[in-house]
C-alpha positions as CSV (number, residue, x, y, z in Angstrom):
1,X,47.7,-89.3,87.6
2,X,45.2,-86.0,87.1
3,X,41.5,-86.6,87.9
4,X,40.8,-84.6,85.2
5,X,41.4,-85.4,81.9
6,X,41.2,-82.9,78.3
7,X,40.3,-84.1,75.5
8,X,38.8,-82.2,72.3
9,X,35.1,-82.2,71.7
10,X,33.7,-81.3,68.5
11,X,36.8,-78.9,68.0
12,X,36.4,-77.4,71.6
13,X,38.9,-78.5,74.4
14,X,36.7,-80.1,77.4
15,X,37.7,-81.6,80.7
16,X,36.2,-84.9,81.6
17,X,36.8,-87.5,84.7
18,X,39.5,-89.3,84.1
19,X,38.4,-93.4,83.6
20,X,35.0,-91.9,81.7
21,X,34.1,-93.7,79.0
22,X,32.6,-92.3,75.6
23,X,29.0,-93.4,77.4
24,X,29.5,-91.5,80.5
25,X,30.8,-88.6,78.3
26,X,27.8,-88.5,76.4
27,X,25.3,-88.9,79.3
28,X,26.9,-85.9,81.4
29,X,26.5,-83.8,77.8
30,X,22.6,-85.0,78.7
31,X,21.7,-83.4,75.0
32,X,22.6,-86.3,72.3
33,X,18.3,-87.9,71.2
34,X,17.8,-88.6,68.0
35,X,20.2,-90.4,66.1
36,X,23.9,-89.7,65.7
37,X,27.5,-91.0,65.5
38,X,30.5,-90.8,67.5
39,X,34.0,-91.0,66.4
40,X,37.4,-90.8,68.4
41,X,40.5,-90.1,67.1
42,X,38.7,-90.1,63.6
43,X,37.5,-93.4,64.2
44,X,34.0,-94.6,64.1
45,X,32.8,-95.9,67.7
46,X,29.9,-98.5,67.1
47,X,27.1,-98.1,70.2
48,X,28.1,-101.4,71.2
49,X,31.2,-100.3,72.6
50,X,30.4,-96.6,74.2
51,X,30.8,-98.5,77.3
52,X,34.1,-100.2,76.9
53,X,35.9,-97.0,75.2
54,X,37.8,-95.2,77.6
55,X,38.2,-91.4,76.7
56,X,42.3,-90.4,76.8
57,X,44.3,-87.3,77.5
58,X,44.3,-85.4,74.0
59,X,41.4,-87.5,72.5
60,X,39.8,-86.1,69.8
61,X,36.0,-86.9,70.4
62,X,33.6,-85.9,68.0
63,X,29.5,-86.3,67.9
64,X,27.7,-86.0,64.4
65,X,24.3,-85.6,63.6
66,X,23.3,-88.9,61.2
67,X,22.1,-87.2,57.7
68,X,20.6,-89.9,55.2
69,X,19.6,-88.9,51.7
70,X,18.9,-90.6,48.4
């Protein structure tokens, strides 16, 4: 098995560590504040489980900005 992983973030192809999960992801990215959403595979990822989600070869991995309106 590779260490390295690619996946697709945000329509870009990126390598990540094998094993990482969608937590580690973000915190190596180091620029996600505010408040946003994450889905994989076009699949929302609740907070509660950034831990437990394991990124996969070919993942599609997306972060979007949270927009509210009224």
């Amino acid at each position: 098995m590779p260490d390295v992983i690619t996946i697709t973030f945000n329509g870009d192809p990126s390598s990540v560590k094998q094993g990482s999960s969608v937590a580690d992801y973000l915190q190596q990215r180091d620029r996600f504040t505010g408040r946003f959403i994450v889905a994989l595979n076009d699949e929302f990822v609740p907070k509660s489980r950034y831990d437990s989600t394991i990124l996969k070869e070919n993942d599609a991995f997306d972060v979007l900005a949270a927009i509210s309106g009224g």
